[in-house]
C-alpha positions, -999 to +999 in steps of 0.1 A: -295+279+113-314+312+118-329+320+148-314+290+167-337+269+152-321+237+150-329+217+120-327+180+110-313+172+076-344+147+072-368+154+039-398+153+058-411+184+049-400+181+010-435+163-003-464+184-021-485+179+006-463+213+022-483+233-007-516+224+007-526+251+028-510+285+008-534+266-022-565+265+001-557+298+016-551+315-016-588+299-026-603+309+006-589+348-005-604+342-038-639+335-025-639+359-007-627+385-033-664+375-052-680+396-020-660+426-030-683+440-055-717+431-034-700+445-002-691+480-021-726+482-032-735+478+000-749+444+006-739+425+042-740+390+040-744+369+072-750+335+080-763+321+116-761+290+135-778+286+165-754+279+193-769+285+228-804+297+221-813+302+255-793+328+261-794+340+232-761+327+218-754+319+179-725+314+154-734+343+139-713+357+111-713+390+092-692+406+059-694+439+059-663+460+043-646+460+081-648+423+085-640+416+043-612+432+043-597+418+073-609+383+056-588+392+024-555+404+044-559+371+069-564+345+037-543+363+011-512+372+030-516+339+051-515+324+015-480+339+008-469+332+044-475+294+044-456+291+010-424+310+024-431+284+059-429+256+037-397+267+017-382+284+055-385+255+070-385+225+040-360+203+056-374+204+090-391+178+106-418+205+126-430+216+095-461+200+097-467+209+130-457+248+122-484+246+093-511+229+116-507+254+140-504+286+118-540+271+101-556+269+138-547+304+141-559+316+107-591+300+111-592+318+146-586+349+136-610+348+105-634+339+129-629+367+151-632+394+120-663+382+106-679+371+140-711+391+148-716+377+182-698+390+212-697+355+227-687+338+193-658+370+188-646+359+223-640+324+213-619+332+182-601+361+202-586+334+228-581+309+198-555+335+185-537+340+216-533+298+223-525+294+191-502+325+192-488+314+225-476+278+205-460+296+178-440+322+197-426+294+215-422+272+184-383+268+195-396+255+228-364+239+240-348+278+239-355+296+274-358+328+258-391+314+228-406+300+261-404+330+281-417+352+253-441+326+244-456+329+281-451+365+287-474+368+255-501+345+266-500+363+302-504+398+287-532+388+261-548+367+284-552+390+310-568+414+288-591+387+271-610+380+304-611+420+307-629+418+271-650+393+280-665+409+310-669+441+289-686+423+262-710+403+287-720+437+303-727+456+271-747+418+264-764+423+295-774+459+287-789+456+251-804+419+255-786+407+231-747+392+219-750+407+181-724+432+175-746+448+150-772+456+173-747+468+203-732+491+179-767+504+168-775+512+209-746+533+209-762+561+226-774+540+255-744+529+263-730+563+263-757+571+285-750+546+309-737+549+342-713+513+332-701+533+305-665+540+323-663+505+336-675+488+300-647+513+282-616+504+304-624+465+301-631+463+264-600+486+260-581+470+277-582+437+259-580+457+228-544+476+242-529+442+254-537+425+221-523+449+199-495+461+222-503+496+235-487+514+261-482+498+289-485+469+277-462+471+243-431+451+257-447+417+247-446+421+212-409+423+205-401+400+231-423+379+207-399+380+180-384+349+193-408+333+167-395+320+137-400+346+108-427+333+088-447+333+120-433+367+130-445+377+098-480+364+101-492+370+134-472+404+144-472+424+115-506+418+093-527+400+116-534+391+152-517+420+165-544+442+144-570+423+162-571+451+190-574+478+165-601+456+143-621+460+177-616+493+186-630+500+150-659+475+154-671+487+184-665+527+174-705+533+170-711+518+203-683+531+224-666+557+203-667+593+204-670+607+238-645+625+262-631+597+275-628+573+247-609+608+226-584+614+261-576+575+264-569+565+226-549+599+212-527+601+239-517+566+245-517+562+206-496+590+204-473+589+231-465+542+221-458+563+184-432+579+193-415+558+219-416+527+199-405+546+166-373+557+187-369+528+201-369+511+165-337+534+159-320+520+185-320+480+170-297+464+150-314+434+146-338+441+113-365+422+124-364+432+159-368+471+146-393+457+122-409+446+154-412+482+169-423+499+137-454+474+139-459+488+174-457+525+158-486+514+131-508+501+158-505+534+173-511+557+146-546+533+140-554+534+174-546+573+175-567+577+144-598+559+159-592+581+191-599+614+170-632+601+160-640+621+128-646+604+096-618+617+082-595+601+111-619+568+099-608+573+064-571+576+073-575+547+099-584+524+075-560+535+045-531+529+067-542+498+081-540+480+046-512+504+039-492+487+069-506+452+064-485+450+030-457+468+035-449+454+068-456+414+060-431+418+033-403+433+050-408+407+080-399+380+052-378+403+036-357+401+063-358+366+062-341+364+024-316+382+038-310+361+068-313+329+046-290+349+018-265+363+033-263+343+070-275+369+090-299+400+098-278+423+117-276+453+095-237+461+110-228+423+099-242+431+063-229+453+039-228+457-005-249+429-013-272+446-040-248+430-064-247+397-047-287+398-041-306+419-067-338+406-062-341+408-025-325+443-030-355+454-053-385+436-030-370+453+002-367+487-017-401+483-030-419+479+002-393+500+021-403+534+000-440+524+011-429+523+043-411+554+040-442+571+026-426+581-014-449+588-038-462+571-060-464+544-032-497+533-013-474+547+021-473+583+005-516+583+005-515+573+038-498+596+053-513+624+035-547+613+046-532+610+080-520+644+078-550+655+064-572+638+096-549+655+118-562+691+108-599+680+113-594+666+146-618+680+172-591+685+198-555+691+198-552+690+161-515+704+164-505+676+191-520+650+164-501+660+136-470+665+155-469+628+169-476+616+133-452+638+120-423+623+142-432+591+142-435+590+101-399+609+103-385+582+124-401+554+099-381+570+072-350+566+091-358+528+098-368+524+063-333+535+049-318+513+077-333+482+064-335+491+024-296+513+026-273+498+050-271+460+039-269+469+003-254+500-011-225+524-005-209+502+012-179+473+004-196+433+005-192+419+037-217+396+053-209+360+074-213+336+037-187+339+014-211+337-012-247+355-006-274+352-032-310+355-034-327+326-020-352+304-039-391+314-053-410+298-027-390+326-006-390+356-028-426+355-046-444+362-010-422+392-004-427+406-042-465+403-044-465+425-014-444+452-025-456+450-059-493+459-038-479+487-023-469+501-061-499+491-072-526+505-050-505+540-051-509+541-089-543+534-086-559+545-051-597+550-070-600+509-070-589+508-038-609+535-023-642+520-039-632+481-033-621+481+002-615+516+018-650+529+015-670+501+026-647+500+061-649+535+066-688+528+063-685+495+087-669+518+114-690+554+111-722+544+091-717+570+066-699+575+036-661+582+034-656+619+028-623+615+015-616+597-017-583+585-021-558+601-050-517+601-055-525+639-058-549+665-040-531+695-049-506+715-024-516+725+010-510+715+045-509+676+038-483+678+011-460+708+032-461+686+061-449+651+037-423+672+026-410+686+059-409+643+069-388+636+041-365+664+052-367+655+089-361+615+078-335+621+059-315+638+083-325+611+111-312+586+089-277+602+083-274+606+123-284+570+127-257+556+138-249+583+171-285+580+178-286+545+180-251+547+202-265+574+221-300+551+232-279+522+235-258+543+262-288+554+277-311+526+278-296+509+313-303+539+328-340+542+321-366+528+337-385+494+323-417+496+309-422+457+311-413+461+350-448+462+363-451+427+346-416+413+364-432+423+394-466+410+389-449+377+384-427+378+414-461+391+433-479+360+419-456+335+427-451+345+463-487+351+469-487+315+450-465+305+479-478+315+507-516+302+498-502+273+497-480+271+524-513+280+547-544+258+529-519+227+520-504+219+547-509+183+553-535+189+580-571+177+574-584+204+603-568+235+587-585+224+553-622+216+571-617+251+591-606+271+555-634+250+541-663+257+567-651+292+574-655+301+529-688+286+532-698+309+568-685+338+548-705+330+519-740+326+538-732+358+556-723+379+523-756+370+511-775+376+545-763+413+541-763+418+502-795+401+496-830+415+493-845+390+518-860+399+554-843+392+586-860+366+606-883+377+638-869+355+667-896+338+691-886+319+718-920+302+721-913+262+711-933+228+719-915+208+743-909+183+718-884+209+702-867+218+733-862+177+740-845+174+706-824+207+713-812+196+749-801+156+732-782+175+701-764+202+726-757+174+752-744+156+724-719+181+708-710+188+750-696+150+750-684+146+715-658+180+727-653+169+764-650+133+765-620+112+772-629+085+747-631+080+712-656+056+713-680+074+735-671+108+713-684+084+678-717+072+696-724+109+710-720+123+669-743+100+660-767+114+686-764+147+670-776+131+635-801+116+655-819+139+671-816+160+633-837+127+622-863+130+644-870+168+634-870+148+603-902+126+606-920+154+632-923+173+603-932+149+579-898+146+560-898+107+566-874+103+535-850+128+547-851+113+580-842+070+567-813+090+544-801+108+581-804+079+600-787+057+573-757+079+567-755+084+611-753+049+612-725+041+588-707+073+603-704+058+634-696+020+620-669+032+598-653+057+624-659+032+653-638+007+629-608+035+620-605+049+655-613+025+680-579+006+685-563+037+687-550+048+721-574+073+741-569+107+742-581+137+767-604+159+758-601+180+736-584+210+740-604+247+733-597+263+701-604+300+700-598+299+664-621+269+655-650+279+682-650+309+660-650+294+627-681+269+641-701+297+655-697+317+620-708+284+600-733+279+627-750+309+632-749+320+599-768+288+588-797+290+616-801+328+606-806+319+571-832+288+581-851+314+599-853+340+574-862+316+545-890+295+568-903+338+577-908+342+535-931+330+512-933+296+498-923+302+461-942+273+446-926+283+406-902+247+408-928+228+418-948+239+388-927+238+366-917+199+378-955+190+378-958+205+347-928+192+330-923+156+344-944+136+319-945+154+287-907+159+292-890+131+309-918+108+306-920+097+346-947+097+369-928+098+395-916+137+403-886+127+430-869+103+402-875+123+378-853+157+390-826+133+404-824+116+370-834+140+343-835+176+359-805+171+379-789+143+360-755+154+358-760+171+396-768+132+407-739+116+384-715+145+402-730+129+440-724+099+431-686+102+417-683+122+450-697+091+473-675+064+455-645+083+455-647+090+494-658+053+498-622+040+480-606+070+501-620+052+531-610+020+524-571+033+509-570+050+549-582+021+567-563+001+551-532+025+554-500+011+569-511-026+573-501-056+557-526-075+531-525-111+544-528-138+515 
């Protein structure tokens, strides 16, 4: 079976209930092709739930002509997709699994597009990359889908806590979560000194999601998927979620000198190498995979030049891409399931043998390709036509595109030329034919697209380009969309692609030789990752190694030495005072001081457990009395309570064991005490030298009747205020009480 996917011969997956989600899908699409008209006009619908309102928080929702077109490419083409799952994988018993799983991930990723609230986008955002993470490794009993599967949640995951710390700072700054209003405070943030550090954490969750240099291994290593979901998530979707946010967030973040330097080069530079890099495969899908790389990179490229021309190209392409590329991914899979196998050397003269899966690839591969009169050719002129109004390095611009859409030509005759024409039938079945309509249909509605919105770019322009264009720049597109804009430097430079990816494709096979040959000797680009993870995992090792080792002192000395550094970091990063130190003290106080020190002395020095127990509870002792001196009589009966059962349940563990000497003096654990120590005294003296903030006990007087309806203030914060704070003390008391009776009770025998 393809992709070493092994499949049962059971017919679970053969009932009508398969159909179920391409028919709601392909409903959803149609709902939301009734906002196209309103959007265009320029109407925004939204819809808000109230999620945290304390902070500020909602489920709030918003369909402009950025998010509505994402809506239409995530429901429509997921439409097609779950039909060609449900034919793929008919005979399977997963199928209902696969389904379940690919609808968690359209839901999430709708909800990411349409999401107008940072904290609400977040949620979605990590929903695609579990859900991603369960569908790369769909095959999980394969080592290479689990590996993939976990080197795509590491690298997604990483950057999603970057985004979220960007998105909580930019939060933080406007005083609100809305997307709509950040992007409408564009030129405080621009202003701000966080500026830098909110750009590099927002950009990078945007570069690991949609696989930008360096972080553009993951997404061919994700190809372990099976092809539906290859299809779905890393062609028309999920992967364009970290272009969808470098477009949303273009009016707050986009425009200055770093956000220009960061996204053209990088765009540029994972253009190129993933387009030559797509030369050298000969697996389909796996160069399928690197050409999706190369369209991230001209949109991210495009977004970098911030003009509204580069907005108007940006967006063209994007749709351009999300059709032509979703059908070749299951174009690829007809002619695995056709012919037994998508290695283009393997497959040879089948356009005979297969003439409808010869058409649909040739359809969408001329799209890719960028032939006139298909929706491809209008992209590229319009990225042509960005390039020349680019603010800086307009030449460098066009010259990246320019390769990179000559190289696409060359892939696009690899997968549309080589396994069907000029060429005698060979291929691993004796007999290869097109595969069934459930397979096929999917594949032709998106290259018929492609034709389609090249015939007729005004529709598309006005329905879906426009409104984006005005999503991401507030203004109106300054290009309109047409198969013809006369001859000049757009159409000279489509011409001199043609020519160069033409040539490219006739010297395919010694360039792909000659990259093969070269590739062991050049250097990794996923190697900072390997590293990472051996780093981790020694690092992993040694923490443990030193905090769990089996000995209860190392863990109370890591334990009390964290908390002593804690107390100190906030003694010297807080605003508070430092305490004056008096030595004037009632000789009540000094009484107390000389039993607790005398106390500790025989508790370190003695010879004798018992004697060591009885002098600890003199310590909690003379703590009581400070207790009820200062009228803390409460305080003092829980002390003296909890001293006495300290010394009853130790006396009871330790008191038939033989004695010891005393003990012996730690320098390590003196210094560990005296941080603890000191550290706590110094912060009791500065907080007793401050002012008594009296704004809880206001608030507790204030709020005790009419909100938890007791008199009583003490019950009321342990029960209602701190309620879940209480439950967590009292978990935290039973389970040390069953953890004192499992170790007294260690190593004996229960008499019955």
């Amino acid at each position: 079976m393809a992709e070493g996917i092994s499949v049962t011969t059971t017919q679970a997956g053969a009932g009508p209930w398969r159909l179920i989600p391409a028919a709601a899908a392909a409903a959803a699409t149609l709902w939301f092709a009734g906002f196209v008209a309103p959007v265009s006009h320029g109407e925004i619908p939204q819809y808000v739930l109230p999620w945290v309102p304390m902070l500020g928080i909602d489920f709030a929702f918003r369909l402009d002509g950025l998010s509505l077109a994402f809506a239409l490419l995530i429901c429509g083409i997921g439409a097609l997709v779950f039909l060609y799952a449900a034919t793929y994988f008919r005979s399977d018993r997963r199928l209902g699994s696969l389904l379940l799983t690919l609808i968690a991930f359209a839901i999430s990723m709708l909800g990411l597009t349409v999401a107008d609230d940072a904290v609400t986008l977040f949620v979605f955002w990590e929903g695609t990359t579990v859900t991603s993470w369960l569908l790369v490794g769909f095959d999980h009993e394969r080592e290479k889908s689990r590996a993939a599967a976990l080197q795509a949640l590491l690298v997604t995951g990483m950057g999603g806590l970057a985004l979220l710390a960007g998105l909580l700072i930019m939060g933080g700054m406007a005083g609100t979560y809305r997307l709509s209003e950040m992007n409408a405070m564009g030129e405080m943030f621009r202003a701000s000194g966080l500026y830098p550090l909110i750009f590099a954490l927002v950009i990078l969750g945007c570069f690991t999601k949609s696989a930008q240099w360096p972080f553009q291994f993951w997404l061919p290593g994700a190809m372990a998927a099976p092809t539906p979901v290859s299809a779905y998530l890393h062609s028309a979707t999920m992967v364009k979620a970290g272009v969808y946010l470098m477009a949303r967030l273009t009016p707050a973040l986009g425009g200055t000198d770093l956000w220009i330097w960061t996204l053209v080069p990088v765009g540029a530079f994972t253009m190129i190498l993933a387009s030559v890099w797509a030369m050298r495969q000969t697996d389909l899908k796996l160069m399928l995979a690197f050409t999706t790389i190369m369209g991230l990179s001209v949109i991210t490229m495009l977004l970098g030049v911030s003009t509204p021309e580069a907005a108007v190209a940006a967006m063209t392409f994007l749709l351009v891409h999300a059709f032509y590329k979703a059908g070749l991914f299951l174009s690829v899979g007809m002619i695995e399931k056709g012919a037994g196998s998508r290695e283009y050397p393997e497959v040879a003269g089948l356009a005979a043998a297969m003439p409808l899966t010869t058409t649909v690839i040739a359809l969408a591969a001329l799209s890719m390709a960028g032939a006139p009169p298909f929706f491809g050719f209008i992209g590229k002129e319009v990225i042509y036509e960005a390039a020349g109004h680019a603010p800086v390095l307009p030449l460098f611009v066009a010259g990246a595109a320019l390769v990179a859409n000559a190289l696409m030509i060359g892939c696009a005759g690899m997968v549309a030329i080589r396994p069907f024409f000029f060429r005698p039938r060979r291929s691993p079945r004796d007999m290869p034919a097109d595969p069934g309509w459930g397979l096929w249909l999917g594949p032709a509605i998106l290259a018929a697209l492609g034709l389609f919105c090249g015939l007729f770019p005004g529709t598309v322009d006005h329905a879906l380009v426009a409104p984006m264009v005005h999503a991401v720049t507030g203004a109106e597109s300054p290009t309109h969309l047409a198969l013809w804009h006369g001859i000049g430097a757009p159409l000279i430079l489509s011409l001199v692609t043609f020519a160069l990816g033409g040539c490219l494709y006739l010297l395919l096979d010694p360039i792909r030789d000659r990259l093969a040959a070269a590739e062991p000797s050049l250097p990794r680009t996923e190697g900072w990752y390997d590293a990472a993870l051996v780093g981790i995992a020694a690092i992993a090792a040694a923490l443990t190694g030193a905090l769990q080792n089996g000995r209860m002192t190392s863990y109370l000395r890591w334990t009390f030495l964290t908390l002593g550094a804690l107390i100190w970091l906030a003694l010297f990063v807080g605003h508070g005072t430092w305490p004056a130190f008096t030595l004037s003290r009632e000789i009540m106080d000094w009484a107390i001081f000389v039993i607790i020190v005398v106390s500790i002395v025989m508790v370190l020095r003695t010879h004798s457990r018992l004697t060591a127990i009885t002098a600890l509870g003199g310590v909690g002792s003379g703590i009581a009395i400070i207790f009820v001196l200062y009228g803390a009589i409460d305080v003092a009966m829980t002390q003296l309570f909890v001293e006495i059962l300290v010394v009853i349940f130790l006396a009871i563990a330790m008191v038939r064991l033989p004695p010891t000497g005393a003990m012996p003096f730690r320098v390590g654990n003196a210094l560990v005490a005296a941080v603890l120590g000191l550290g706590v005294f110094v912060v009791q003296l500065s907080v007793l030298g401050t002012d008594l903030d009296l704004f809880m006990t206001v608030f507790f007087e204030q709020s005790s009747v009419p909100s938890a309806l007791g008199h009583n203030i003490v019950n009321v914060i342990l029960v209602d205020f701190r309620g879940f704070d209480t439950m967590g003390e009292i978990s935290v008391v039973v389970i040390a009480g069953v953890a004192s009776i499992a170790a007294l009770r260690a190593g004996r025998r229960t008499l019955r």
